[in-house]
TILO-126826 format. One line per field, with one value per residue (C-alpha): residue in three letters; chain; x, z, y. Coordinates in nm, 3 decimals. Example, Ala and Ser with C-alpha at 12.3 -4.5 7.8 and 13.67 -1.06 7.14 Angstrom:
BEGIN
nuza <- (ALA / SER)
drenti <- (A / A)
x <- (1.230 / 1.367)
z <- (0.780 / 0.714)
y <- (-0.450 / -0.106)
END
This chain:
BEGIN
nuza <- (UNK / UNK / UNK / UNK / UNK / UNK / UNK / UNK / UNK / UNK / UNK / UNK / UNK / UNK / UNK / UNK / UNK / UNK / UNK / UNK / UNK / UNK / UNK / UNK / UNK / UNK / UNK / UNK / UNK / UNK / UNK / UNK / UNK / UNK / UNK / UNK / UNK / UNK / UNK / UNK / UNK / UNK / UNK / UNK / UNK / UNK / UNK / UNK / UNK / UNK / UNK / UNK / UNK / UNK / UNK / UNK / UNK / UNK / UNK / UNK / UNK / UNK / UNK / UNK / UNK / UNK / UNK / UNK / UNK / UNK / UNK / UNK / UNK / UNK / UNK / UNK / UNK / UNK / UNK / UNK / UNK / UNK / UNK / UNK / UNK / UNK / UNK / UNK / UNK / UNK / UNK / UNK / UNK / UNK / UNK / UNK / UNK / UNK / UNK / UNK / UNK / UNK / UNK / UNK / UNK / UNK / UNK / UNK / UNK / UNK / UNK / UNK / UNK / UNK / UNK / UNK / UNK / UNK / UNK / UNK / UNK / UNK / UNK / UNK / UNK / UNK / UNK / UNK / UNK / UNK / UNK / UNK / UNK / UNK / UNK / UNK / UNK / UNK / UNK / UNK / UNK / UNK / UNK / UNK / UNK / UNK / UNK / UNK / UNK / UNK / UNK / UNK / UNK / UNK / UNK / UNK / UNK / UNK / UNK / UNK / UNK / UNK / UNK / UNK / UNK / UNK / UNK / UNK / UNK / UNK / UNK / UNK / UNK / UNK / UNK / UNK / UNK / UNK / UNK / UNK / UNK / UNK / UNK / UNK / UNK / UNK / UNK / UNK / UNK / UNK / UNK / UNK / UNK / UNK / UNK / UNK / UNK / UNK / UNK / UNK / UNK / UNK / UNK / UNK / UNK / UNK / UNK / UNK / UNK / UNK / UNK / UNK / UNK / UNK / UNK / UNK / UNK / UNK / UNK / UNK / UNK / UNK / UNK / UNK / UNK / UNK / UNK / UNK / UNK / UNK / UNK / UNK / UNK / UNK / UNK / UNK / UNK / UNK / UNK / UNK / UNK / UNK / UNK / UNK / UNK / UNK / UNK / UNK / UNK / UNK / UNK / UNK / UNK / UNK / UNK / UNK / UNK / UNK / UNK / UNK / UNK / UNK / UNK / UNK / UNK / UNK / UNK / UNK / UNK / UNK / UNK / UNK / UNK / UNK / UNK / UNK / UNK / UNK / UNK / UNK / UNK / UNK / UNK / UNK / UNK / UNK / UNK / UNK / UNK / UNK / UNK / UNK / UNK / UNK / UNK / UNK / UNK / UNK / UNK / UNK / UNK / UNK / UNK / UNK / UNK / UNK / UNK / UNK / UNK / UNK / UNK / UNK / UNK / UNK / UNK / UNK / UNK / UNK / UNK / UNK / UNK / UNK / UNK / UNK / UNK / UNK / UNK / UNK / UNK / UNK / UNK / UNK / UNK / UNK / UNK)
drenti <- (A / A / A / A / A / A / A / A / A / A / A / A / A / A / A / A / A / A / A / A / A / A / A / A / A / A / A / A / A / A / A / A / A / A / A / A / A / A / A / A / A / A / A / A / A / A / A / A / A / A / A / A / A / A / A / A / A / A / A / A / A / A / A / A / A / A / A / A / A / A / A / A / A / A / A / A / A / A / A / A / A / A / A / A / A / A / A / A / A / A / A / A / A / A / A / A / A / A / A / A / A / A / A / A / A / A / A / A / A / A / A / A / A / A / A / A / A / A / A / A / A / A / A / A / A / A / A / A / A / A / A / A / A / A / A / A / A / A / A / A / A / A / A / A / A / A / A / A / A / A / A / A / A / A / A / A / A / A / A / A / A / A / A / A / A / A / A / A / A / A / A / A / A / A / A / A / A / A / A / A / A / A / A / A / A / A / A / A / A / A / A / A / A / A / A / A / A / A / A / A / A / A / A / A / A / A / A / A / A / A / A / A / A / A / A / A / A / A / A / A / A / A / A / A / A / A / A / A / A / A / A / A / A / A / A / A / A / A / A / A / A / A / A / A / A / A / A / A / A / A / A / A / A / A / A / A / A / A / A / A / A / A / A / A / A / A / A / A / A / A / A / A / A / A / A / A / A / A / A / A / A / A / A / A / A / A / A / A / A / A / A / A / A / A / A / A / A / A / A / A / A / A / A / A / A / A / A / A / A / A / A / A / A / A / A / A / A / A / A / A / A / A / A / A / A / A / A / A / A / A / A / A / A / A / A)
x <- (4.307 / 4.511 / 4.840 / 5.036 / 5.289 / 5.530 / 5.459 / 5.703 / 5.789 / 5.619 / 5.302 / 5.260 / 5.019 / 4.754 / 4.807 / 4.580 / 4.321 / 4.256 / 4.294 / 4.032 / 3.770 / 3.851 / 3.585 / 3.733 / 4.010 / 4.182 / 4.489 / 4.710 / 4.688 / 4.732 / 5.082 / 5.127 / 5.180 / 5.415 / 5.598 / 5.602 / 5.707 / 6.038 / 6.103 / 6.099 / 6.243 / 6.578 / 6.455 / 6.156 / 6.128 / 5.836 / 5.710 / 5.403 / 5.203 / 4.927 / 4.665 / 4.572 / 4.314 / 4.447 / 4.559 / 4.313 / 4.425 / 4.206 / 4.330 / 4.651 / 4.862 / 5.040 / 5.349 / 5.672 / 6.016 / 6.132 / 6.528 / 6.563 / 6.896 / 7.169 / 7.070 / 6.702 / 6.426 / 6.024 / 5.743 / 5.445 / 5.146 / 5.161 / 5.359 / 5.283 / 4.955 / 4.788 / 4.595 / 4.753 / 4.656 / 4.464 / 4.251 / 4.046 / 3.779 / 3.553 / 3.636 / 3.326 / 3.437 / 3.798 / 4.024 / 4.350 / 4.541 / 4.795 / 4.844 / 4.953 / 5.132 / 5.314 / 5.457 / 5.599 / 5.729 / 5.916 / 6.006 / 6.196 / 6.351 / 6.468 / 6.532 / 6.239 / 6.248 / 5.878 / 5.561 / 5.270 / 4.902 / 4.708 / 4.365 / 4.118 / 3.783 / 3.595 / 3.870 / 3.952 / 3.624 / 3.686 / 4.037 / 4.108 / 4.046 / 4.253 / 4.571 / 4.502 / 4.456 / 4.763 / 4.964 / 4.934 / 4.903 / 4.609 / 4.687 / 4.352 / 4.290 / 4.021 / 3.950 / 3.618 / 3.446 / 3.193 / 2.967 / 2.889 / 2.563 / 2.689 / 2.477 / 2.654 / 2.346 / 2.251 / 2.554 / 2.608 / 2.292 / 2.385 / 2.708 / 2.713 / 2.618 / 2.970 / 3.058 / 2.827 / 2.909 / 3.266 / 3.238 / 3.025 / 3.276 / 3.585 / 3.396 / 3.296 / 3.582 / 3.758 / 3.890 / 3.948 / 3.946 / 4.144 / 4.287 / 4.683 / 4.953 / 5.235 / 5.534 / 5.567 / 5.269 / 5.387 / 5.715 / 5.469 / 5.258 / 5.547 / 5.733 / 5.372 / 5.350 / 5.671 / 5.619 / 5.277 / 5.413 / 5.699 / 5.424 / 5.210 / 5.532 / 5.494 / 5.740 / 5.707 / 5.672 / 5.935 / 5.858 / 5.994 / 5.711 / 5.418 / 5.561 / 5.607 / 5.247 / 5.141 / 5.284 / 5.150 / 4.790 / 4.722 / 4.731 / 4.564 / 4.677 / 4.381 / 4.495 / 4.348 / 4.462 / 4.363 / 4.469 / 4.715 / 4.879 / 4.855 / 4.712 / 4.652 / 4.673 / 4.576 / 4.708 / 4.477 / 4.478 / 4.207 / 4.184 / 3.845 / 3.569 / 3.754 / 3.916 / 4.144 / 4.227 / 4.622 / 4.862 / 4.753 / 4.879 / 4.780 / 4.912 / 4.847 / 4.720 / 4.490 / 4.307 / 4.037 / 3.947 / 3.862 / 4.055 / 4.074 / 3.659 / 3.702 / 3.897 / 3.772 / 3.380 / 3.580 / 3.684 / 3.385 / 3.194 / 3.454 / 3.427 / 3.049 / 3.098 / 3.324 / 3.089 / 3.336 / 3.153 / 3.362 / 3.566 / 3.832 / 3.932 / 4.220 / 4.325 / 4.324 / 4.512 / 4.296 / 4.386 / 4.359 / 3.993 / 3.937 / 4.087 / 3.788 / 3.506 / 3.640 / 3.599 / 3.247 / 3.109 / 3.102 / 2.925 / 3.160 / 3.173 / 3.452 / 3.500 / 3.716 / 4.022 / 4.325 / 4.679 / 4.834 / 5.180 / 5.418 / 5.787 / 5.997 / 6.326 / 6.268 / 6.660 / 6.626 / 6.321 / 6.440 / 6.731 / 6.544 / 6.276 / 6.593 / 6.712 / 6.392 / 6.334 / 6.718 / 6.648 / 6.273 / 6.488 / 6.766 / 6.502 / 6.299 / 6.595 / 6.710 / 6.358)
z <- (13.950 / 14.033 / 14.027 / 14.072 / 13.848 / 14.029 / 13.957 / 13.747 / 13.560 / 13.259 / 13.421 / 13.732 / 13.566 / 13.561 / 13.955 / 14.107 / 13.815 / 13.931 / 14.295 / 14.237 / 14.149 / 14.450 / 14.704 / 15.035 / 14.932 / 15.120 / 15.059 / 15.219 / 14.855 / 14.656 / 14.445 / 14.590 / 14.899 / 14.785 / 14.602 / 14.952 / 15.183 / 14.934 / 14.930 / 15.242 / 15.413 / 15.304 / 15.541 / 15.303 / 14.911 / 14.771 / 14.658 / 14.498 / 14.247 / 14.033 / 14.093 / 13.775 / 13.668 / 13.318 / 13.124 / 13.307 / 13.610 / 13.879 / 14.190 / 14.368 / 14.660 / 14.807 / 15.046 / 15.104 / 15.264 / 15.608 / 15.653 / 15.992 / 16.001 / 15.777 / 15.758 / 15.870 / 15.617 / 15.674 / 15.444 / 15.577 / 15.352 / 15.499 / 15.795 / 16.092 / 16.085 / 15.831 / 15.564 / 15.325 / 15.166 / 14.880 / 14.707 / 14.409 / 14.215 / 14.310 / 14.618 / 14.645 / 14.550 / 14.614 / 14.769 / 14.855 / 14.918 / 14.618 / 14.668 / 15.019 / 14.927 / 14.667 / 14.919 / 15.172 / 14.863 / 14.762 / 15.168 / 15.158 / 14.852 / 14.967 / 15.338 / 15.488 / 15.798 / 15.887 / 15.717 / 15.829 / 15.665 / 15.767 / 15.655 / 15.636 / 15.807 / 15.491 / 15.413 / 15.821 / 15.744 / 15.413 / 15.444 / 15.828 / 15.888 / 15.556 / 15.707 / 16.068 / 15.920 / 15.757 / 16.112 / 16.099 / 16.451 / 16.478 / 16.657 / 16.656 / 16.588 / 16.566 / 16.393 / 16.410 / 16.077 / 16.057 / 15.750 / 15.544 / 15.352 / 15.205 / 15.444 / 15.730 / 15.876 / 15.955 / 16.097 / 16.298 / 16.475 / 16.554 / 16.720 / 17.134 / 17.223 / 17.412 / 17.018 / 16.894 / 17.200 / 17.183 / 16.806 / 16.899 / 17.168 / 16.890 / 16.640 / 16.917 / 17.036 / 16.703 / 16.599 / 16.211 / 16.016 / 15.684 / 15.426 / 15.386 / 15.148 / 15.265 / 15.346 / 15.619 / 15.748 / 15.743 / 15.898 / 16.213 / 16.253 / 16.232 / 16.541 / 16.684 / 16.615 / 16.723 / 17.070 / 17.079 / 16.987 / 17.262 / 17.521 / 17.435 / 17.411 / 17.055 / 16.723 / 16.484 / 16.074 / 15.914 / 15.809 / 15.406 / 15.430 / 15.490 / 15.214 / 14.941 / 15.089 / 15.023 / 14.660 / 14.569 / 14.606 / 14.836 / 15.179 / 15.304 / 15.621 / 15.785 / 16.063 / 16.306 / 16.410 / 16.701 / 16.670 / 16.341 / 16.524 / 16.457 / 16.827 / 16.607 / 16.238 / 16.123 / 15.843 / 15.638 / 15.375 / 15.068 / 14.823 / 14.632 / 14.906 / 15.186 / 15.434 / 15.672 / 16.007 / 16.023 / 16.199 / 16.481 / 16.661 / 16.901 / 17.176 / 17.507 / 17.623 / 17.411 / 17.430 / 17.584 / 17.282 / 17.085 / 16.830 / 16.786 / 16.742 / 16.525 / 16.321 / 16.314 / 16.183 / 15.981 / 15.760 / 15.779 / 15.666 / 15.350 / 15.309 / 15.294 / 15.011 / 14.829 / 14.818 / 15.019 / 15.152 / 15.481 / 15.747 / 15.875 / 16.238 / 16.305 / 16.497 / 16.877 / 17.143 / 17.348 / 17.683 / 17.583 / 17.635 / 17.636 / 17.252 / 17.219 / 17.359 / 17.183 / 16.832 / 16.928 / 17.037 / 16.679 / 16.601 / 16.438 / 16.467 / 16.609 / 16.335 / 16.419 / 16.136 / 16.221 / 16.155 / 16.069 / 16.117 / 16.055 / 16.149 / 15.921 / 16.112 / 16.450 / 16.510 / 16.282 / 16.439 / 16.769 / 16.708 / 16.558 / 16.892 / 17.110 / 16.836 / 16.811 / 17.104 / 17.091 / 16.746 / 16.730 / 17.027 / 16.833 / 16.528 / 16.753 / 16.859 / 16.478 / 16.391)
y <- (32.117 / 32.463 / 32.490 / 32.812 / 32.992 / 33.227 / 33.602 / 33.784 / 34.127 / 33.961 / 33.870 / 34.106 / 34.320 / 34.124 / 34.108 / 34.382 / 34.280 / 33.925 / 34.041 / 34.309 / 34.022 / 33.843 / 33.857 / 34.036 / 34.152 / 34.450 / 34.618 / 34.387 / 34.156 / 34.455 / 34.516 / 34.821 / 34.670 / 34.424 / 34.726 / 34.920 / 34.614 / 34.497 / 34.880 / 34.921 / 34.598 / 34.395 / 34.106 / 34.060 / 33.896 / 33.900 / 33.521 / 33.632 / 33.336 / 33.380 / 33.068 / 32.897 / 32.656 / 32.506 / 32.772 / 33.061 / 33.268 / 33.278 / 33.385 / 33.485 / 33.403 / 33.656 / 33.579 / 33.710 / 33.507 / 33.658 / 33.662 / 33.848 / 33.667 / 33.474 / 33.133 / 33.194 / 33.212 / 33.184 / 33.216 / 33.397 / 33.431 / 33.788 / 33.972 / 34.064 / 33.835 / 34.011 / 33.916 / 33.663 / 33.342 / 33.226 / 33.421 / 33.322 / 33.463 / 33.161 / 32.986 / 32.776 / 32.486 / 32.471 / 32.191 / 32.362 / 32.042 / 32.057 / 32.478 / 32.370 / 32.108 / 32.292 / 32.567 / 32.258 / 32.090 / 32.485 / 32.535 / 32.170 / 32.258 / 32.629 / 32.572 / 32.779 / 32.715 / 32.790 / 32.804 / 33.021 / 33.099 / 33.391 / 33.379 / 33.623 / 33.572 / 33.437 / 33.180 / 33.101 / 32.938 / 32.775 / 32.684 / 32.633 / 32.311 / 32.137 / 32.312 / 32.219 / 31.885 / 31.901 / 31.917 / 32.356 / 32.458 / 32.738 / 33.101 / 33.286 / 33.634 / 33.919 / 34.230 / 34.453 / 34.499 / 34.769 / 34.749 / 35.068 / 35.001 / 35.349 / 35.530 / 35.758 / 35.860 / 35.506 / 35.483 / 35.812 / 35.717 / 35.328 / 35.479 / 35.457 / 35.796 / 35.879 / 35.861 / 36.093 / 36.334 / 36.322 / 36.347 / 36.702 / 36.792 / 36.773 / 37.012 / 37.239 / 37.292 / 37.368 / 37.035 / 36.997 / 36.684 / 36.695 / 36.433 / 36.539 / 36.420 / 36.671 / 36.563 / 36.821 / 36.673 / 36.292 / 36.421 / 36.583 / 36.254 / 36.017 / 36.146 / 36.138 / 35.819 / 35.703 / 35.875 / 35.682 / 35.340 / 35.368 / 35.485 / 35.133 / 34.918 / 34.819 / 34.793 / 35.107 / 35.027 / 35.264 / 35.584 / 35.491 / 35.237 / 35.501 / 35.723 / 35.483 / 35.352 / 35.740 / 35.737 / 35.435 / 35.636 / 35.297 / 35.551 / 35.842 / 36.044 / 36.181 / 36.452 / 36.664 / 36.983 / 37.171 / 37.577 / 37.492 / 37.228 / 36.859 / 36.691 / 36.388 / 36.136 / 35.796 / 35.624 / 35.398 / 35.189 / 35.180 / 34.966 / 34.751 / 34.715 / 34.830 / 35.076 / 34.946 / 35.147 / 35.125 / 35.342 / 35.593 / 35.862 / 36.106 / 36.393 / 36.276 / 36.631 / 36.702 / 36.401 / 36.569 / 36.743 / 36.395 / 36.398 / 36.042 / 36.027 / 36.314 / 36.084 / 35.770 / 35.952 / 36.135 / 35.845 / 35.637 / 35.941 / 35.921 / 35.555 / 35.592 / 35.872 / 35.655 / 35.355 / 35.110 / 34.829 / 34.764 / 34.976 / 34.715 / 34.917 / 34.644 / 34.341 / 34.424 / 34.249 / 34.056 / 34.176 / 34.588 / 34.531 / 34.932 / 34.947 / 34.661 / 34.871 / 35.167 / 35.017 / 34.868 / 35.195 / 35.285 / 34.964 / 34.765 / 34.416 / 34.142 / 33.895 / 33.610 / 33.479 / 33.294 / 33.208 / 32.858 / 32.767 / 32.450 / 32.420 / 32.290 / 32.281 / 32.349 / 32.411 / 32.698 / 32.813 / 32.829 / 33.036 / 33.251 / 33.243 / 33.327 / 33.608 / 33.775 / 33.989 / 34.146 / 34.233 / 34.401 / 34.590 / 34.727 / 34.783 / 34.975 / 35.197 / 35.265 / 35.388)
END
């Protein structure tokens, strides 16, 4: 039987050392995140529980309650469809009835107005079907997973070969790679990546959240500079077995020198180093089917997972549905 006990400032230490021993974990279950999210976002409070069988922890389920708006409150197991539900050492043998039914019991209780489960691909699996069975409604999702075996030259020579020549064309033409904490240089690639994110259409994360991200030793900011001038940076995230591909920026003109290539074997060749066991290169939307081929020419692999979500007061919901696009506007704008 588990049950959960709520994590607190007595007990949040042994957090990241449970999580650790979870298999597939990423950095999206790590404290540091939860430190750099309820930094960074007044909308969000953390709701973090420690999974316990008797009187032994283990496993954790990360969450956090969404307020976008007085009177409007959802629990996601993780924004933004990330990563997020249970995670136990052991998840073998698990029946995750009563953990589910505890957090519809807590959102009855507190007036969430919404309940949604993101699951990684491993639990999609092993969980999915209990909550659809429990009346979730399924949304389904896909990253591209490229395994490391620790060897980069396995790997530089299963890449497409427009990889391996663009890769070639960026060091030729004087392209340099480079692992950065300034904050001169996070300045430079956050107004590139604001001028990238308006160009695709899309909602920038805050610049506070990539620096606390940064100090929290749970982000690296790989650039590349063409002539002492940044053309180009990637945020990613590190943490037990994997590297996960995050934010991305780029100048439209110098494209042509691959930059972005330079990049993306740039890091893999580090993860390989570093003995991670996984390159996660990111959720893509189905329809940018050229961001899909992209991510397959270096060999990596689309790996489905899925999100789970009950109403709870569909009143609430709905003004929230007719809120939402006004707001991620005027968020947009203050960024």
């Amino acid at each position: 039987m588990y049950t959960i006990a709520p994590l607190t400032s007595q007990n949040q230490n042994e957090w990241d050392t449970i999580i650790r021993q979870c298999p597939g974990s990423t950095a999206f279950q790590s404290f540091a995140w939860r430190d750099a999210l309820t930094r960074s976002f007044k909308q969000l409070t953390p709701v973090y529980s420690l999974i316990k069988q008797e009187d032994t922890t283990v496993g954790g389920l990360p969450a956090f309650v969404f307020q976008p708006i007085p009177g409007i409150r959802l629990w996601h197991s993780m924004p933004w469809n990330l990563f997020g539900g249970i995670h136990l050492v052991d998840s073998s043998q698990v029946n995750p009835e009563a953990l589910i039914t505890s957090i519809e019991t807590a959102a009855t209780e507190k007036g969430w107005c919404e309940i949604r489960w993101t699951l990684t691909p491993e639990h999609t699996a092993i969980y999915g079907d209990s909550l659809t069975e429990a009346g979730y409604e399924r949304i389904n999702h896909f990253t591209h997973l490229l395994k490391t075996n620790g060897n980069i030259d396995a790997l530089w020579h299963a890449y497409n070969k427009r990889v391996r020549g663009a890769v070639r064309k960026a060091e030729k033409s004087g392209v340099e790679v480079t692992n950065t904490d300034s904050a001169e240089a996070l300045s430079t690639f956050y107004d590139l990546y604001l001028a990238t994110v308006k160009q695709l259409g899309g909602t920038p994360k805050p610049r506070t959240l990539m620096q606390t991200l940064l100090q929290q030793k749970i982000a690296r900011l790989a650039i590349a500079t063409y002539r002492d001038t940044m053309i180009a940076g990637l945020l990613y995230l590190h943490f037990n077995r994997t590297v996960t591909l995050w934010c991305e920026a780029s100048v439209p003109e110098f494209l042509k020198y691959r930059p972005n290539n330079a990049i993306f074997h740039y890091i893999i060749t580090q993860a390989c180093r570093e003995k991670y066991e996984w390159v996660d290169f990111g959720a893509s939307p189905p329809e940018n089917t050229g961001l899909i081929a992209h991510k397959e020419q270096y060999r990596a692999v689309r790996t489905d997972f899925a999100s789970y979500t009950k109403v709870i007061s569909p009143l609430k919901r709905a003004l929230w549905t007719q809120s939402e696009g006004a707001l991620r506007q005027i968020y947009t704008w203050m960024q």
